[in-house]
Structures are given as C-alpha cells and as structure tokens.
C-alpha positions in Angstrom: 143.2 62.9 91.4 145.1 60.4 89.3 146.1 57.0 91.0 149.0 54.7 89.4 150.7 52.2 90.6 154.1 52.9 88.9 156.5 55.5 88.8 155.6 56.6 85.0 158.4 58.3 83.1 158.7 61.3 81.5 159.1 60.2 78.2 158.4 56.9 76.1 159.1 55.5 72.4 157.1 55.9 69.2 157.1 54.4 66.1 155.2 56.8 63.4 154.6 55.3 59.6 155.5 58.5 57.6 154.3 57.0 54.0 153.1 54.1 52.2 156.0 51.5 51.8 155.9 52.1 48.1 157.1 55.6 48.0 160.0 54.5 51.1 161.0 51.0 51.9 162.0 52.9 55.4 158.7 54.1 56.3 159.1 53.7 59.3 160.7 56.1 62.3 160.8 56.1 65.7 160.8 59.3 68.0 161.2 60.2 71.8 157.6 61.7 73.3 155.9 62.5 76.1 154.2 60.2 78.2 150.1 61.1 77.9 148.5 61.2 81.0 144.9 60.3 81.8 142.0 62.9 82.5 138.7 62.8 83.9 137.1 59.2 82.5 140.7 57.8 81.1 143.0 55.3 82.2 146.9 55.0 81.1 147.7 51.9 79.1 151.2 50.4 79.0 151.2 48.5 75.9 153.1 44.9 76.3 152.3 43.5 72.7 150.6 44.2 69.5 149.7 42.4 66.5 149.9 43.2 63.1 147.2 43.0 61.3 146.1 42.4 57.5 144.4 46.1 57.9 148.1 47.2 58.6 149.6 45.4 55.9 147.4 47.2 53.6 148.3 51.1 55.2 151.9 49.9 55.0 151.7 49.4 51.3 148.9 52.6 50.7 146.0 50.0 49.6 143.6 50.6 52.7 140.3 51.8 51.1 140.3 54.0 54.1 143.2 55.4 54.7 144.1 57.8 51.8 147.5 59.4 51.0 146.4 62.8 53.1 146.2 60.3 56.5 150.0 59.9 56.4 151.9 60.2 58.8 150.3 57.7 60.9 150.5 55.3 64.2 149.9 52.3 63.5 148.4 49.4 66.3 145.0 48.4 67.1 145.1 44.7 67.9 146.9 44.8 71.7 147.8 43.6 75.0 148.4 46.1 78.1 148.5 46.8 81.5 146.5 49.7 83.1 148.8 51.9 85.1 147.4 55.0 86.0 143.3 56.0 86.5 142.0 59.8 85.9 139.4 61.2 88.0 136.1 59.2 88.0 137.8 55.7 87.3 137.4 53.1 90.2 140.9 52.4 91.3 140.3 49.0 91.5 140.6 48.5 87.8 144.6 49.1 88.4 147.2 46.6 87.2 144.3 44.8 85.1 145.2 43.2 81.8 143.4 45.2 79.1 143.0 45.9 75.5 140.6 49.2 74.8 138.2 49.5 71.7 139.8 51.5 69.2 136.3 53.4 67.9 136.0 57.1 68.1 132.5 57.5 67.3 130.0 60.4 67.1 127.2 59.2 68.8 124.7 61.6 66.7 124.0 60.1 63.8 121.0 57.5 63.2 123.4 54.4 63.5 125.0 55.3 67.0 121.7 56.7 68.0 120.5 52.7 67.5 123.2 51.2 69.2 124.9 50.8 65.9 128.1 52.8 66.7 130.3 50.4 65.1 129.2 51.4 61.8 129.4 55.6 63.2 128.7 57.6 59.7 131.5 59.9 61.7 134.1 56.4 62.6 137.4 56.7 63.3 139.5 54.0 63.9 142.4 54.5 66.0 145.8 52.7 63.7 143.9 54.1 61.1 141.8 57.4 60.8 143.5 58.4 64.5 146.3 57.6 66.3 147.0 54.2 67.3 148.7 52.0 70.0 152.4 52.0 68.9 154.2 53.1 71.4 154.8 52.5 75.1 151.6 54.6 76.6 148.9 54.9 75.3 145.8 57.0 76.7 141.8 56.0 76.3 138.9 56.2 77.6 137.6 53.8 80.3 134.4 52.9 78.9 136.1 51.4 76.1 138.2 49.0 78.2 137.9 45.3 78.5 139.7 43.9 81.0 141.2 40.5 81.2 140.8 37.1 83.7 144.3 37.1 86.0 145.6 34.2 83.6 144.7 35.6 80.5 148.5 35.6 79.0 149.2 39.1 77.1 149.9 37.0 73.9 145.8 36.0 74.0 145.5 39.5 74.9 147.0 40.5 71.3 144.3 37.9 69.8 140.8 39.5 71.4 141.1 42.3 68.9 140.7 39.5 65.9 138.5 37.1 67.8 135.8 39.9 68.4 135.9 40.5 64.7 135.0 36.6 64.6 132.2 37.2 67.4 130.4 39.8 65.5 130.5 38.5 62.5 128.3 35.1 63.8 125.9 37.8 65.1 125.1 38.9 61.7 123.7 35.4 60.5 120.5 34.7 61.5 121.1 31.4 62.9 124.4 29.3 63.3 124.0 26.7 65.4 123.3 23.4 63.4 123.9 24.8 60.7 126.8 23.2 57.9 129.8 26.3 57.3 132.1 27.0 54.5 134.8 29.4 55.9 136.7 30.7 52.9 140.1 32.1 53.6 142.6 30.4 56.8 144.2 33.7 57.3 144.1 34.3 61.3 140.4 35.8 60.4 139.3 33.2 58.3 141.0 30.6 61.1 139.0 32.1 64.3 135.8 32.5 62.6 135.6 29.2 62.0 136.2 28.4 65.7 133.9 30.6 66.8 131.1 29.0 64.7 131.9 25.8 66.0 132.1 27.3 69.3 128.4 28.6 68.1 127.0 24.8 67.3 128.1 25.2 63.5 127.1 21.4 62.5 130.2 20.9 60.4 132.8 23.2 59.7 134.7 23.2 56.4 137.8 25.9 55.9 139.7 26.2 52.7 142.8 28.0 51.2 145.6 27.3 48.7 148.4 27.4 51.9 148.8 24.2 52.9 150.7 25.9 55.9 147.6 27.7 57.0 145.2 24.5 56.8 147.5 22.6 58.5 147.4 25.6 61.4 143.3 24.9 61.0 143.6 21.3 62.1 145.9 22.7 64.9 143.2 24.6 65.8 141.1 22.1 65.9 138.6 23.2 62.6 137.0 20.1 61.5 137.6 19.7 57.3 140.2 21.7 55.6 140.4 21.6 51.9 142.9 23.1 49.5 141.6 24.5 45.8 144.8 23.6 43.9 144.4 20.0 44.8 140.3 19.5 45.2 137.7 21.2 43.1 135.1 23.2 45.7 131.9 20.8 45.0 134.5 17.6 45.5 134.8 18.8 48.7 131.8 20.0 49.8 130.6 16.9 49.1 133.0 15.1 50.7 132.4 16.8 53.6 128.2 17.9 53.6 127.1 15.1 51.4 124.0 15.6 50.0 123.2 18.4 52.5 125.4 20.7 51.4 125.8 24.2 53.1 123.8 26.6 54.8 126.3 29.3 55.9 129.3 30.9 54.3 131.7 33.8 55.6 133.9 34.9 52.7 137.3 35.8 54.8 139.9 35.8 51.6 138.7 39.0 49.9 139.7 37.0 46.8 137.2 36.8 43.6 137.3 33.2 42.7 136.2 32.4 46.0 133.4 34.2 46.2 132.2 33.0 42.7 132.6 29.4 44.3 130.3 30.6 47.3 127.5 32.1 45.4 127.7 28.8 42.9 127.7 26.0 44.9 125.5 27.3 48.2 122.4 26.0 49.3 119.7 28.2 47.9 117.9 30.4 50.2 120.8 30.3 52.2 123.4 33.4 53.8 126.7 34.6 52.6 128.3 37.0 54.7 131.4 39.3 53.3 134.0 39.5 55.8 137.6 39.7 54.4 138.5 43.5 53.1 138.9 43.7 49.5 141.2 46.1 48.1 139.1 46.0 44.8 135.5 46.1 44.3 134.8 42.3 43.9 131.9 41.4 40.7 128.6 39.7 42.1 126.6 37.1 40.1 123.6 39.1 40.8 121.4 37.3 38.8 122.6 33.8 40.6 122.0 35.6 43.7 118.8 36.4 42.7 117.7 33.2 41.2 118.9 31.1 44.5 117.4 33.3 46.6 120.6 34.3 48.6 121.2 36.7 51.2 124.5 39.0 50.9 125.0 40.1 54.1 128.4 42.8 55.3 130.0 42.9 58.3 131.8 45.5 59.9 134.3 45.4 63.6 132.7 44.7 66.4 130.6 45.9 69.7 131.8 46.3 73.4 130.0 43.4 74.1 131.5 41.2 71.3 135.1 41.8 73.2 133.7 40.6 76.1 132.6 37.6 74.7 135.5 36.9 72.8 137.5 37.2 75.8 135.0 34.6 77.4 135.7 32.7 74.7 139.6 32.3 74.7 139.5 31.8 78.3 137.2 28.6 78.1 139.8 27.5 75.5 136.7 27.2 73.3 139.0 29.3 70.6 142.8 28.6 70.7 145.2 31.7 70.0 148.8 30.3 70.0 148.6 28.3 67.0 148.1 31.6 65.4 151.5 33.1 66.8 154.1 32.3 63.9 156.7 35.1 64.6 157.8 37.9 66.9 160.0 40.9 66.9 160.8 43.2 69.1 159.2 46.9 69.1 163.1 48.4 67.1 162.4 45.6 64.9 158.6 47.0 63.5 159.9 47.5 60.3 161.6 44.2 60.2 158.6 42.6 61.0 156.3 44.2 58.2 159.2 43.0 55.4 159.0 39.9 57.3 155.1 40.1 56.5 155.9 40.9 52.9 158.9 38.1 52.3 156.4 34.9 53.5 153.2 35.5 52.7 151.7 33.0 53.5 154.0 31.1 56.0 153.3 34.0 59.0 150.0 33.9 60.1 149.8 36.2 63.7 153.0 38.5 63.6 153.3 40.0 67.6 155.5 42.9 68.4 157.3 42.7 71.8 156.7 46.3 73.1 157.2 45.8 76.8 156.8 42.5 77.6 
C-alpha cells in the first residue's frame, strides 16, 4: 500500500521543450498532467528547485552530442531539489518528508560495464533531461534505490548543487592520486568552480583556476579556490609559475571544452603527469598526440557519477568543505523557464548557477 504524507492532487504542471531554440525562440510549452504515482520500489518526488545546467543549454540550442533532432520533444531537469511525499510498496516509510534528489541513470545492467559496477558508463544509458524524461514539473516519480537523501539542514538550494558537485566527486576518482598534488583547473564555470573545491577538499597542494571572466574568478576566490588567473591578462606559464614555481603541475581537469585550453594543458604539464577531460565539447577537440606521447602524459575521460559519489558530495557540502551559494547568480520562477534560458543566452558569462523556483 502507498503511504504519503500529503493530500496529492490530481493534476500538476509541466514544462515540455518541443524543439531546439533555433528552429523556435518559444520552445518552450507548458501543459496540465496527471500526477504519477509510485509503484512497487518508487517513491513520489515533489520537485522544489532545479538548476539549469550547461547540458541544458546545449539541448536548448540542438548542440548536445547526445540528444539528436528525433529526441524532441523533451523534459528537461536533472540537477534538483525535492521532497519525498508518497512511498510504493516495499519502501520504508521512514524515508517520508526527506530532502532528496534521485540519480537520473536508466541503465541496463547487462552489458560488461554495469556488470563491473561501471553503470555510469551503461552501453544502454539513458539520462533522464536527456535520452528520457526529466524533472520539470511538479511530480516526478523514481525509483528508491536511486535516491539520496539530505541532512535536516541541508537548504533545497544546496540540494540543486549535489547534482554538479557529484560530477566534481567522480571526476577526483579518476586520477590516480590527488592529494599533494599541484592542480590546474581550466574553465570557472560552476563545474570548473566545484572541481576545484573538491580537489582541495581532496589535499590538492595548490589549486590554480583560470578563465577569461573576470566575473567567474572573482566567484572562485568567493569560493575560497586559492590562485585564479585570467588568459587575456597573463600568459599560462606566467602564471603557473607564479603560482607552482619551479614545481610546476601534476594534475589538470580541462572543464572549458575550449581548444586553446587544452593546447595550454598538454604544453606546459609536468611530464608523466594526468590530464583529465571533463567539460563537454560540442566539437571534437585536436590532440597534440605526439606531445602527448613525447611527455609521457595520460589522457584520461570522465563521465557522471556513481550512487556513492552523491553521497559524498552531499557529505561534502554539509561540512561546508565545498560552498554552493556563491554559485547562485539568478532565479526565476517555474512560468518563467523560458525566461531564464534567454536569460542564460543574454549574459554569458555573468550567470553562473541559474535555479528555477518550482515549488519552493
């Protein structure tokens, strides 16, 4: 038997993106549905926030690698805050009126990556905001195993953030070793910006961040990141050895997805030393093979996250170890979603976390 702990209406609001932004500068359109309701194994989500994403900005304009022409119409919404408000058979009641977020992986569980664990690469992956139906509207139904819930003062606007922050989590877990280790982050995008945190919150040795928004770096001091440097203004080995010395660096995530960066990264790091790929780019980026190859350098990808990187990134922001509201430039309400991608689109590079106020 179902248990809630709310009268749960009949019917709820949805916002659906019919096409890319290109082909309809209203792309977006909102709809009266039926609430879902849980079965055996699920719990009922009421969404409170959700944040928009860089992955979303690219569906919005039809540049997601993944997300091909066919796809559309879509629900958008993967990065979220909730409450759980009604259990299906087989969930413990207790978990009622938690703070939540759910991973958004529909996986297959057959092929050889699942059947090592490795489900967040699934050869069958579905992403829900993407490949399957995502979180934007005012229920949303999942499966309880992929629920994490959240401490009793975890705010919903740090719920929005675990999404992101588990990206930043996994990602460490794909270098051999961090701690002690100097770190070029390049990128200061909300990505870029929380996986430098989490590598000092790993026992990086020195953290250096850089990007051509001067808004963004300053947000990276904000957050506490320890050298910021800006390319327009200081050359790449100026600052590297402004900040390293002779030591240099051991570690670099590429978070930018922008060419020139990476060229920088492969030029100028340590040899023998690891280079991992974690910004999305929309082209295929060129590789100085042979300098990789000469400097003995390790290209390493990195793909979403596992159950147990949410939980730790929730660990994470509640030991204040990696701060979220610096993050938060703007909010709109759920009528305005449109509003807020064109808002996305107008500043660039002056709106770092965008939140939509769903129910909350």
């Amino acid at each position: 038997m179902n248990t809630s702990i709310t009268d749960i209406p009949e019917t709820m609001k949805r916002a659906t993106m019919i096409c890319p932004k290109p082909q309809n500068s209203d792309n977006i359109e909102f709809s009266e549905e039926k609430v879902p309701r849980p079965g055996r194994g699920q719990v009922l989500l009421h969404i409170k926030k959700i944040g928009v994403c860089g992955s979303d900005i690219h569906v919005n304009h039809g540049t997601h690698a993944t997300v091909p022409p066919e796809m559309y119409p879509l629900i958008q919404g993967h990065e979220y805050s909730a409450e759980i408000v009604e259990t299906g058979d087989g969930v413990p009641a207790a978990i009622l009126g938690k703070k939540a977020i759910a991973r958004p992986q529909i996986v297959c569980g057959e092929c050889p990556p699942c059947k090592r664990d490795d489900y967040h690469i699934c050869n069958e992956l579905k992403v829900e905001g993407f490949q399957a139906p995502g979180v934007a509207q005012d229920y949303f139904v999942t499966d309880e195993s992929n629920v994490i819930t959240f401490p009793d003062n975890f705010t919903h606007d740090q719920g929005t953030l675990v999404e992101p922050v588990s990206v930043a989590v996994h990602t460490m877990s794909r270098a051999t070793e961090v701690k002690g280790k100097n770190v070029l982050v390049t990128g200061a995008g909300p990505i870029g910006n929380l996986v430098a945190q989490v590598a000092k919150a790993n026992g990086a040795k020195k953290v250096l961040i850089t990007d051509i928004s001067d808004f963004r770096l300053e947000k990276a001091t904000e957050c506490k990141i320890d050298f910021v440097s800006n390319p327009k203004t200081e050359k790449l080995p100026d600052a590297i050895k402004r900040v390293f010395g002779n030591d240099g660096f051991d570690l670099a995530f590429e978070c930018s997805a922008v060419q020139i960066a990476l060229n920088g990264i492969v030029a100028n790091i340590n040899k023998g030393s690891e280079i991992i790929i974690v910004g999305c780019f929309t082209q295929p980026p060129v590789v100085d093979l042979a300098g990789l190859q000469d400097r003995e350098l390790t290209l390493i990808g990195t793909l979403m996250y596992k159950h147990e990187d949410y939980e730790n990134a929730v660990g994470l922001i509640s030991e204040g170890k990696v701060l979220c509201d610096p993050l938060i430039t703007d909010r709109f309400t759920f009528d305005q979603y449109l509003d807020a991608y064109n808002h996305i689109d107008e500043n660039g590079e002056m709106s770092l976390k965008v939140i939509i106020d769903v129910n909350d």
